[in-house]
Biotite code that builds the C-alpha atoms (Angstrom):
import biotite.structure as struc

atoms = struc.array([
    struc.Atom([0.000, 0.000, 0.000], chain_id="A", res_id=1, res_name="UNK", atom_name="CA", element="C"),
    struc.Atom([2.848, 2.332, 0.351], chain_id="A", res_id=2, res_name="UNK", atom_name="CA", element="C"),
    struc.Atom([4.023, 2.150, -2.978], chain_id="A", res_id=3, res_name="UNK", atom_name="CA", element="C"),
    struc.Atom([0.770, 3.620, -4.002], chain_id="A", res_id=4, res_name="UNK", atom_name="CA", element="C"),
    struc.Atom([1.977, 6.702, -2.195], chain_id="A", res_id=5, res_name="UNK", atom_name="CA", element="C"),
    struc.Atom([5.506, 6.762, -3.494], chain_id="A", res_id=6, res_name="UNK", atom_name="CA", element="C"),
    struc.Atom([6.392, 10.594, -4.876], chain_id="A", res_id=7, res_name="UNK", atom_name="CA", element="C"),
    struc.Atom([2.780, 11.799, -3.307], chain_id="A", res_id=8, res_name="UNK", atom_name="CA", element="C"),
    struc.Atom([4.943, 14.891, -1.752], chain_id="A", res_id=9, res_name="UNK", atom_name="CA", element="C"),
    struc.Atom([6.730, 15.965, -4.576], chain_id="A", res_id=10, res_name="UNK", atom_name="CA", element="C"),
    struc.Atom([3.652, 15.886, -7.423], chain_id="A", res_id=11, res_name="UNK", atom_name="CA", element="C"),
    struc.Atom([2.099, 17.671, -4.240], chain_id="A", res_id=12, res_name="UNK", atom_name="CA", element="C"),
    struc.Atom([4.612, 20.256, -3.976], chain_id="A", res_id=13, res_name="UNK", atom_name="CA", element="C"),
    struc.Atom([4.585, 20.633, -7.861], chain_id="A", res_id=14, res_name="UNK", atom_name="CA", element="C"),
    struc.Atom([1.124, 20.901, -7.883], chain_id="A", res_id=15, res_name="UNK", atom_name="CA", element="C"),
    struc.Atom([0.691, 23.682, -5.264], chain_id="A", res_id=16, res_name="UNK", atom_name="CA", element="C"),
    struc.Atom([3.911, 25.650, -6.699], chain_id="A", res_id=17, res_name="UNK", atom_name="CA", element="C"),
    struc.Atom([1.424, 25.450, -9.958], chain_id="A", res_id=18, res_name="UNK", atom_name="CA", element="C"),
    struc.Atom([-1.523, 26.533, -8.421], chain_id="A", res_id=19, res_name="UNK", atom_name="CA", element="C"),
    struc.Atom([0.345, 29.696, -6.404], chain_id="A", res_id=20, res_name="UNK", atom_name="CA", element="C"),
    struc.Atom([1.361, 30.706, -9.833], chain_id="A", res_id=21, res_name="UNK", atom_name="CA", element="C"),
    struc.Atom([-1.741, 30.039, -11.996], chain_id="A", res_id=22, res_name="UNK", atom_name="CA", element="C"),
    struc.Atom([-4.227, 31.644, -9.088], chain_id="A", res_id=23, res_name="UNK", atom_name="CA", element="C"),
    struc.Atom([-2.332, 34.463, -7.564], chain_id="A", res_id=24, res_name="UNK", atom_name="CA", element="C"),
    struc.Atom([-0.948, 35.777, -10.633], chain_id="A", res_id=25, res_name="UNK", atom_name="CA", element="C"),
    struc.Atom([-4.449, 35.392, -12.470], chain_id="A", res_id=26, res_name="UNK", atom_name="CA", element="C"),
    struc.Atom([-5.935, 37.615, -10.214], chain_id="A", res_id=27, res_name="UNK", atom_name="CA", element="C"),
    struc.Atom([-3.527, 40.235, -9.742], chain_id="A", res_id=28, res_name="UNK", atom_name="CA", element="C"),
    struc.Atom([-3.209, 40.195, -13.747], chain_id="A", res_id=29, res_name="UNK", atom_name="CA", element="C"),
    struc.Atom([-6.826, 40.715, -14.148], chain_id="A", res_id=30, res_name="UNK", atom_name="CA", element="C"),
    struc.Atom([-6.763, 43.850, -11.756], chain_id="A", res_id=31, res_name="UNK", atom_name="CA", element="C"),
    struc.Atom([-3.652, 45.176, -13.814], chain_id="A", res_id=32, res_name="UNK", atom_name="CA", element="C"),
    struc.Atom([-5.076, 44.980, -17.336], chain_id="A", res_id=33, res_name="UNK", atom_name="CA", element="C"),
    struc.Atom([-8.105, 46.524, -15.706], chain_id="A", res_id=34, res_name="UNK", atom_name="CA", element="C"),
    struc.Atom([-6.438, 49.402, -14.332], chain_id="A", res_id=35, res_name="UNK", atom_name="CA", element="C"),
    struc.Atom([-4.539, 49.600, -18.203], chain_id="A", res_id=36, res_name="UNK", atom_name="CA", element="C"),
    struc.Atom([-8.347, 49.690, -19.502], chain_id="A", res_id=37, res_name="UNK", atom_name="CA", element="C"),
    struc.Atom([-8.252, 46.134, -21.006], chain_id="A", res_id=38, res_name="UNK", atom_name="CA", element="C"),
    struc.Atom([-12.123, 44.224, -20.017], chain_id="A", res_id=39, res_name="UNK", atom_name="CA", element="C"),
    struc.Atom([-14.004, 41.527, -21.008], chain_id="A", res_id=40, res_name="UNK", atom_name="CA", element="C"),
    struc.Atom([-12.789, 38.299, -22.728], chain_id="A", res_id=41, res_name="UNK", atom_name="CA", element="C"),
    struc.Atom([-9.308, 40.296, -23.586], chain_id="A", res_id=42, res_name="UNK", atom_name="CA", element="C"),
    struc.Atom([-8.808, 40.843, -20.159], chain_id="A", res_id=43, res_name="UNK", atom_name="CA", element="C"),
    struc.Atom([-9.759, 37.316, -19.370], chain_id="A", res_id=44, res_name="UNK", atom_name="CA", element="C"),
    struc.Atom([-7.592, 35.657, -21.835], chain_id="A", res_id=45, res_name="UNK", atom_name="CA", element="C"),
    struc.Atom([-4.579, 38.183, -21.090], chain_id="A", res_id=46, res_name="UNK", atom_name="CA", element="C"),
    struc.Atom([-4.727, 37.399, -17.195], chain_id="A", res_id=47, res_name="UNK", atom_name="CA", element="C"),
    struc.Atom([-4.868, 33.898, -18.038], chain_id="A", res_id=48, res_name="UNK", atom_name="CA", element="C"),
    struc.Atom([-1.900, 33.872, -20.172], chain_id="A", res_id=49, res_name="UNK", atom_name="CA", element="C"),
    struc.Atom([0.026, 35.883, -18.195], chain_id="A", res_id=50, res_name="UNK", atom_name="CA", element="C"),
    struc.Atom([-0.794, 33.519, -14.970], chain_id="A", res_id=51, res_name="UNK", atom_name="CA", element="C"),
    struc.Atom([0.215, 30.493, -17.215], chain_id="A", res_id=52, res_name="UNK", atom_name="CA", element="C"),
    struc.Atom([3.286, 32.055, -17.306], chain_id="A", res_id=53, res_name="UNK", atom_name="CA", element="C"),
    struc.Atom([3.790, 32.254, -13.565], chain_id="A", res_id=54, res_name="UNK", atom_name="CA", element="C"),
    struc.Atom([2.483, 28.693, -13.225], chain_id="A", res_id=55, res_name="UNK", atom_name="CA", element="C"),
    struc.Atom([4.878, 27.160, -15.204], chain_id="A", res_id=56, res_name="UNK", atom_name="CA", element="C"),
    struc.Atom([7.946, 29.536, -13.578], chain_id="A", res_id=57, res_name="UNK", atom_name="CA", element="C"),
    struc.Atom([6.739, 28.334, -9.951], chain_id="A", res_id=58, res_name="UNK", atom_name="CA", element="C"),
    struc.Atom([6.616, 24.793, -10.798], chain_id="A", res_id=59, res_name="UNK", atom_name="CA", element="C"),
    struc.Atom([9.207, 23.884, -13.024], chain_id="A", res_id=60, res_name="UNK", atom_name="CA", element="C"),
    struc.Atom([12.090, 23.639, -10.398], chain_id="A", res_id=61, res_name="UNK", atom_name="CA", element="C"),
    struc.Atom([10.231, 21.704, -8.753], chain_id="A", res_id=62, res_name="UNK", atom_name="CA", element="C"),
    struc.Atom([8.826, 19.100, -11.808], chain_id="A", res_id=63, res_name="UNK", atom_name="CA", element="C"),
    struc.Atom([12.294, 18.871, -12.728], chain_id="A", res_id=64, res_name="UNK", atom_name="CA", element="C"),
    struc.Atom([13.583, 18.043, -9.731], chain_id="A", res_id=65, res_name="UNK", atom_name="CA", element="C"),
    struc.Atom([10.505, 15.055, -9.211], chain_id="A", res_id=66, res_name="UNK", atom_name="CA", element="C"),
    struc.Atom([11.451, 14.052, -13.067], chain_id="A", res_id=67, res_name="UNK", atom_name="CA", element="C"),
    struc.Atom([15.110, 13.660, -12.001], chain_id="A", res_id=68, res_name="UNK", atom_name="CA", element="C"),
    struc.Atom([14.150, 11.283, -8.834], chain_id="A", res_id=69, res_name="UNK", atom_name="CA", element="C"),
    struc.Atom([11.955, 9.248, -10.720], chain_id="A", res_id=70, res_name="UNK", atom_name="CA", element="C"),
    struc.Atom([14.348, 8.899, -13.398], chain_id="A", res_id=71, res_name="UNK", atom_name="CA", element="C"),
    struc.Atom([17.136, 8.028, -11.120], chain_id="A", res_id=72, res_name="UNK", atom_name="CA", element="C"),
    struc.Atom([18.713, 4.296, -10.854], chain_id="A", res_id=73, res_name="UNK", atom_name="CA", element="C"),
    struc.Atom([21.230, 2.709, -8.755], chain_id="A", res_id=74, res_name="UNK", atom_name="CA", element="C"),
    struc.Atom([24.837, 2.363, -10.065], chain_id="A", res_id=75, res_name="UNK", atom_name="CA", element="C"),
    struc.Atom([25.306, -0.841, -11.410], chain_id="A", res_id=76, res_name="UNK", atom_name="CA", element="C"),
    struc.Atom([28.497, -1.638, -9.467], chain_id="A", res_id=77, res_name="UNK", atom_name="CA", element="C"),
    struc.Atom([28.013, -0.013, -5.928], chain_id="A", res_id=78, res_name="UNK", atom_name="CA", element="C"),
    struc.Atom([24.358, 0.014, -5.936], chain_id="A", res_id=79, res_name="UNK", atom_name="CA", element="C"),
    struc.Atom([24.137, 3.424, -4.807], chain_id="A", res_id=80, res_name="UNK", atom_name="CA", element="C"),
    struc.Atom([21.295, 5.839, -6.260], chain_id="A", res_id=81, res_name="UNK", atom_name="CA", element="C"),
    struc.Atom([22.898, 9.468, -6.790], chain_id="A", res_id=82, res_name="UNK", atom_name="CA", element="C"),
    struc.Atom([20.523, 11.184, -4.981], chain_id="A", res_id=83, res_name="UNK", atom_name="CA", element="C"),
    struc.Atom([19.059, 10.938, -1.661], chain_id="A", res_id=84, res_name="UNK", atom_name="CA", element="C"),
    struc.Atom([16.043, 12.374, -1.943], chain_id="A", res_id=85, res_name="UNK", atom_name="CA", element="C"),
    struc.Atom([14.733, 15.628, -3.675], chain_id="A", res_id=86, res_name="UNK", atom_name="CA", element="C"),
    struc.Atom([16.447, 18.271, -1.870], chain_id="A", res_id=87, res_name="UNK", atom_name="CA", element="C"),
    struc.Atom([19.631, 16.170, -2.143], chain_id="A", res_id=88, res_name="UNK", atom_name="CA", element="C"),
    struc.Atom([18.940, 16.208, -6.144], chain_id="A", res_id=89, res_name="UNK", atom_name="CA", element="C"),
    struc.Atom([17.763, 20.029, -6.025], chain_id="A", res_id=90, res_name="UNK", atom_name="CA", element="C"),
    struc.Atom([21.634, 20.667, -4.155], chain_id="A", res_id=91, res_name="UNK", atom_name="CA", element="C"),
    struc.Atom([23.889, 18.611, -6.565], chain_id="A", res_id=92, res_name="UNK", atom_name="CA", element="C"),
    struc.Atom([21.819, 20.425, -9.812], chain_id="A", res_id=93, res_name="UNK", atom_name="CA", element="C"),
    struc.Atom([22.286, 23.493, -8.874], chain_id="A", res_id=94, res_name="UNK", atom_name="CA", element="C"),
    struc.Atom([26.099, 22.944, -7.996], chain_id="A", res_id=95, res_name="UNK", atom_name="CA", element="C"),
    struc.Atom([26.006, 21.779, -11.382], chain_id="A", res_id=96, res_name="UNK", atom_name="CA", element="C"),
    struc.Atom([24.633, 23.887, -13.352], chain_id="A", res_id=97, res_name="UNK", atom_name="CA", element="C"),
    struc.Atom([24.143, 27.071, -10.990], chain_id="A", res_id=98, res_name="UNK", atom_name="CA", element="C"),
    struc.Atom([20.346, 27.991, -10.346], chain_id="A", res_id=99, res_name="UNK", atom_name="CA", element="C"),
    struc.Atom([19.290, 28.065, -13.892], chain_id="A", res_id=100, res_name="UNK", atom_name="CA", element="C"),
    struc.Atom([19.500, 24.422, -13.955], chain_id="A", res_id=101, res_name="UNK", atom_name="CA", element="C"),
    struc.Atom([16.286, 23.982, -12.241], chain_id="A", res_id=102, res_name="UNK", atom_name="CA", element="C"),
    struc.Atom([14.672, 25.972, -15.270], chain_id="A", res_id=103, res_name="UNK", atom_name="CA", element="C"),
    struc.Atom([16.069, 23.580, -17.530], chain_id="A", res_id=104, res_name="UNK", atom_name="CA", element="C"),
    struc.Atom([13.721, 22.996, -21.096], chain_id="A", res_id=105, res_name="UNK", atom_name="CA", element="C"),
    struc.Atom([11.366, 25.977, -19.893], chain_id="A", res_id=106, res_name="UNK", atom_name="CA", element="C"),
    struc.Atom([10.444, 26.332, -23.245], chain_id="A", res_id=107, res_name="UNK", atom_name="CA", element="C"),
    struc.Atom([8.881, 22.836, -23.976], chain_id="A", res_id=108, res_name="UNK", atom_name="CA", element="C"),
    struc.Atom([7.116, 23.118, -20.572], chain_id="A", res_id=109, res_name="UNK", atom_name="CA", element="C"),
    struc.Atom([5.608, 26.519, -20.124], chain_id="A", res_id=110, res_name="UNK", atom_name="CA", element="C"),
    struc.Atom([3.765, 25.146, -24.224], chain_id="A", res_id=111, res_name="UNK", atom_name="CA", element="C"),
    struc.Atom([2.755, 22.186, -21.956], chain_id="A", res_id=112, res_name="UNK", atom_name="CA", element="C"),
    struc.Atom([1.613, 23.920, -18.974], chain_id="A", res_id=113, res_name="UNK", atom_name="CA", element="C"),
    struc.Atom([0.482, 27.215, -20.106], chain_id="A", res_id=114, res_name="UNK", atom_name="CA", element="C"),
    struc.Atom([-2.518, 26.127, -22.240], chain_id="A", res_id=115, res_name="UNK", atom_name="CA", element="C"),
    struc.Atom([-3.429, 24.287, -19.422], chain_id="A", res_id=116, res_name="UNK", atom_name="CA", element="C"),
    struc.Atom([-3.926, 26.646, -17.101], chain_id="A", res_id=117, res_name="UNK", atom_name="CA", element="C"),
    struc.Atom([-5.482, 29.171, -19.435], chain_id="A", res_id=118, res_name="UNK", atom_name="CA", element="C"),
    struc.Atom([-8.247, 26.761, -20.215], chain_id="A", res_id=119, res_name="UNK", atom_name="CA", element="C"),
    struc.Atom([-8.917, 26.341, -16.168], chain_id="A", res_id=120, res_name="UNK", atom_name="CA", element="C"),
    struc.Atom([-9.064, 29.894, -15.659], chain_id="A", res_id=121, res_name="UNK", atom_name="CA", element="C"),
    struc.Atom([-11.111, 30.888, -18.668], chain_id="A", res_id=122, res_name="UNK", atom_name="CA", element="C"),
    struc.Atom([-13.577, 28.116, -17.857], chain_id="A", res_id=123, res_name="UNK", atom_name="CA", element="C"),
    struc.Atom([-13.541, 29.391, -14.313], chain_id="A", res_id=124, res_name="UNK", atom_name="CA", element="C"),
    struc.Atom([-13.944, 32.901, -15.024], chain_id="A", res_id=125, res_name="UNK", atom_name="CA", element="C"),
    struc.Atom([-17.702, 31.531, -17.155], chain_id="A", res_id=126, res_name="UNK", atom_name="CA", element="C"),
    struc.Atom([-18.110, 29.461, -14.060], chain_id="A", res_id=127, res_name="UNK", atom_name="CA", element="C"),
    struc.Atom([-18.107, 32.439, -11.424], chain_id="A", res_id=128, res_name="UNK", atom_name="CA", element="C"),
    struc.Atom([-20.188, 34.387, -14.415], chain_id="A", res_id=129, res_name="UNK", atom_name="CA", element="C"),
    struc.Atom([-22.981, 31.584, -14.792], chain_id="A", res_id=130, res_name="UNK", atom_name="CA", element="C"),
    struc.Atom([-23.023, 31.345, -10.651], chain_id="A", res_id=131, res_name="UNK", atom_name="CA", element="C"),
    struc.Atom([-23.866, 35.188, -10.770], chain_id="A", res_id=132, res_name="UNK", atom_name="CA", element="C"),
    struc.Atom([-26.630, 35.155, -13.034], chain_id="A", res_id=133, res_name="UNK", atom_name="CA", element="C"),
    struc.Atom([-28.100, 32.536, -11.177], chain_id="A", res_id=134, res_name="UNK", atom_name="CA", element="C"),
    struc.Atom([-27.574, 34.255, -7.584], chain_id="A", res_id=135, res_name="UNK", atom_name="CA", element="C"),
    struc.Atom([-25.413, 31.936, -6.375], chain_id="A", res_id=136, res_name="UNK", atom_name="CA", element="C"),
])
């Protein structure tokens, strides 16, 4: 039954790091374009954009770091796995490749993620608009 629960922390942490990005910045977005004079679905689809930015800046150190445990394997001869655990991994990439490293193929992910979390927020924007004309 543990194994079921094996890397439950780290998609966790990924997954809030995601969501802090995606939420917060969606909402402080939207009151910025307001205050530039952009409304309605531009606004919407800006702030949304703009927050699946953020989403995919806050979550990709730690996604990376998560792909690089999974990935790991123990060394044929010693047995040893190179990490210990995540922050272990976060420590040696970054003395590798210096803090950038966690950002590594930012590119391929903020095309993965971003759409992603545009599509949430859009739908959740039409959400919060069908729940007001309905009083709720």
């Amino acid at each position: 039954v543990a194994g079921l629960f094996k890397g439950a922390v780290p998609t966790a942490t990924r997954a809030m790091a995601l969501n802090f990005g995606m939420l917060g910045f969606n909402s402080l977005s939207k009151d910025l374009l307001k205050d530039c004079g952009v409304t309605g679905p531009a606004q919407v689809f800006g702030a949304s954009a703009i927050a699946g930015f953020f989403a995919s800046f806050f979550s990709l150190p730690f996604d990376y770091v998560k792909t690089q445990v999974q990935k790991m394997k123990p060394d044929p001869v010693t047995g040893e796995v190179p990490f210990k655990g995540p922050i272990d991994c976060a420590m040696q990439q970054v003395k590798i490749g210096g803090i950038t490293r966690l950002w590594t193929g930012f590119p391929t992910y903020y095309v993965r993620i971003a759409p992603h979390a545009m599509i949430t927020l859009i739908a959740q924007d039409q959400v919060k608009k069908l729940w007001g004309t309905l009083g709720l």
